[in-house]
Every structure is written in structure tokens, then in C-alpha cells.
C-alpha positions as CSV (number, residue, x, y, z in Angstrom):
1,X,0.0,0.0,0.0
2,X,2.6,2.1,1.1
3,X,5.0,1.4,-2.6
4,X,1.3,2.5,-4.0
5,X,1.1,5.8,-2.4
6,X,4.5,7.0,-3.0
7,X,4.6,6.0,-7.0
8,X,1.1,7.9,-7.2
9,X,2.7,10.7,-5.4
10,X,5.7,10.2,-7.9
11,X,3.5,10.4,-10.7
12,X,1.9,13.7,-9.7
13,X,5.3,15.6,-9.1
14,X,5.6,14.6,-12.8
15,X,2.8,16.0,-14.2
16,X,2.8,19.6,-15.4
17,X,1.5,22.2,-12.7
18,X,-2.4,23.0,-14.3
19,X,-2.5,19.1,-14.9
20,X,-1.6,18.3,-11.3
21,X,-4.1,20.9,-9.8
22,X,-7.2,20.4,-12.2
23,X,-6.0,17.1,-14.0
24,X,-7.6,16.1,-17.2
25,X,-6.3,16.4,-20.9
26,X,-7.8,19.9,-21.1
27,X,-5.0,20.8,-18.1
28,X,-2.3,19.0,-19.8
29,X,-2.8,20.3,-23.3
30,X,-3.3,24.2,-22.1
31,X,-0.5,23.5,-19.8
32,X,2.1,22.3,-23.1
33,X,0.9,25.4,-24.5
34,X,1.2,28.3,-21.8
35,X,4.4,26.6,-21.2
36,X,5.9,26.3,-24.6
37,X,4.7,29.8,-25.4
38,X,6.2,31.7,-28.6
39,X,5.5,28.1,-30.6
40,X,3.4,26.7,-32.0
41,X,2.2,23.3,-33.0
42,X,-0.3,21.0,-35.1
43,X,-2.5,18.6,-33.6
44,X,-0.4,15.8,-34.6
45,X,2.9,17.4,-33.4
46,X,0.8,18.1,-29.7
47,X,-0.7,14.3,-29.8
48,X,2.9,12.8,-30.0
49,X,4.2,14.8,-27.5
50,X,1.5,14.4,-24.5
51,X,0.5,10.8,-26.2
52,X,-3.0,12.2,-26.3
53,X,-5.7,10.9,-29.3
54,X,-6.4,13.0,-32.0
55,X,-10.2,13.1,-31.2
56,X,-9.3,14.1,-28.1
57,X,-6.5,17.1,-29.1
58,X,-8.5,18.8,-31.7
59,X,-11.9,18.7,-29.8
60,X,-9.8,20.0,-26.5
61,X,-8.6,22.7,-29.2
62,X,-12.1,24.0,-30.7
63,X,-12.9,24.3,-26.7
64,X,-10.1,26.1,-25.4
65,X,-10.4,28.5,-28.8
66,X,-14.6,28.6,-28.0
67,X,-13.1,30.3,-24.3
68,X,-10.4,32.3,-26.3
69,X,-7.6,30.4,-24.8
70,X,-5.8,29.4,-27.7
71,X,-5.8,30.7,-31.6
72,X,-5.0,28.7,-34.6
73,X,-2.9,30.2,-37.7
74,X,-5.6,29.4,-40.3
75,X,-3.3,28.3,-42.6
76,X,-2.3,24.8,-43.6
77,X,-0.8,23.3,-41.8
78,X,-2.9,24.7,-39.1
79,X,-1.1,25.3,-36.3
80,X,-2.4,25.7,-32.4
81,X,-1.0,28.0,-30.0
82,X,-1.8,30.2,-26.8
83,X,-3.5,33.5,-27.2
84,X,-1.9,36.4,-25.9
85,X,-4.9,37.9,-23.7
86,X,-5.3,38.9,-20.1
87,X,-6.7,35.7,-19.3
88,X,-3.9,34.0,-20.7
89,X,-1.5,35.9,-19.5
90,X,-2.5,35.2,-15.9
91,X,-2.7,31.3,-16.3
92,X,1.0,32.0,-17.6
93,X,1.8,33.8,-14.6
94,X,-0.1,31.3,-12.6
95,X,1.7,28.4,-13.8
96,X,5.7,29.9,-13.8
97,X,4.6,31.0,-10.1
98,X,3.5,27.2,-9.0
99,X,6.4,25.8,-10.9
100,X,8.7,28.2,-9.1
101,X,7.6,27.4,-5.5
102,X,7.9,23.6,-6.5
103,X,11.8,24.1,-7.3
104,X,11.9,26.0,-3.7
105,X,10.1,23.7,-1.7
106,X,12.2,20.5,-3.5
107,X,15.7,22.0,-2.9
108,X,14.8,22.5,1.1
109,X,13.9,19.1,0.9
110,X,17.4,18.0,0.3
């Protein structure tokens, strides 16, 4: 029970910071994309590098776009990447802020 606990707990300090709060693929994909802002990607390129369907990727996207979250370049390829908007902005902020306090409370830890 105990080997359980910690490789679930393992798991989670994996996991990228709006994943690990609010989990889901919606989380993970917005996530890739605050955090790899100034690129980006097809849905291909994004389902290869979070090993997420394509079903689920583009219908994530045409969400996250319907809450202007993310934009796509309209041309082909068509590429996905976050919108620069206040919103956006503070999930960015959000995310670099909960990913910084995670480096400071692991290197007390040591």
C-alpha cells in the first residue's frame, strides 16, 4: 500500500502544474501550451508529445479556442498555440509561479 502511495505521489510531481491541480487532458494540453509559449504546433505534433488521441487534441482545441484560450494560424498546416490575452496571461503567470515554488520547496527538501 505504502510502494502505492508513493509511485502515485511520484506520478503527480511529474505531471505539469495545471495538470496536477485540475487534471484532465484539457490541463495537460493548455498546460504544453502556456508553457511552450512563442510556438506553436499541429494537432499531430501536440498528440505525439503528450500521447493524447487525436479526437481528443482537436476537440480540447475547438474548446479552449470557443473560451479564447488558444488561436489557430488558419493556414495549412494549421497550427495551435496560446492567445496572448489577459486571461492568458494570468494562467501563464499562474503556472511559472506554482512551478517556481515547487523548485523551492524540493531543494529544502534535500
Amino acid at each position: 500500500m505504502k510502494l502505492a502511495l508513493e509511485k502515485t505521489l511520484s506520478n503527480r510531481e511529474n505531471q505539469a502544474v495545471l495538470e496536477r491541480i485540475f487534471s484532465g487532458t484539457t490541463a495537460r494540453i493548455l498546460d504544453h501550451l502556456i508553457t511552450m509559449d512563442g510556438f506553436d504546433f499541429t494537432v499531430n505534433e501536440i498528440c505525439k508529445i503528450l500521447d493524447i488521441s487525436y479526437k481528443v487534441v482537436l476537440t480540447t482545441l475547438k474548446q479552449l479556442e470557443k473560451m479564447d484560450l488558444v488561436e489557430n494560424s488558419k493556414f495549412r498546416p494549421i497550427k495551435w498555440k496560446r492567445k496572448d490575452n489577459i486571461q492568458t496571461q494570468y494562467l501563464r503567470k499562474f503556472v511559472f509561479e506554482v512551478a517556481t515554488n515547487d523548485i523551492k520547496r524540493s531543494a529544502v527538501s534535500f
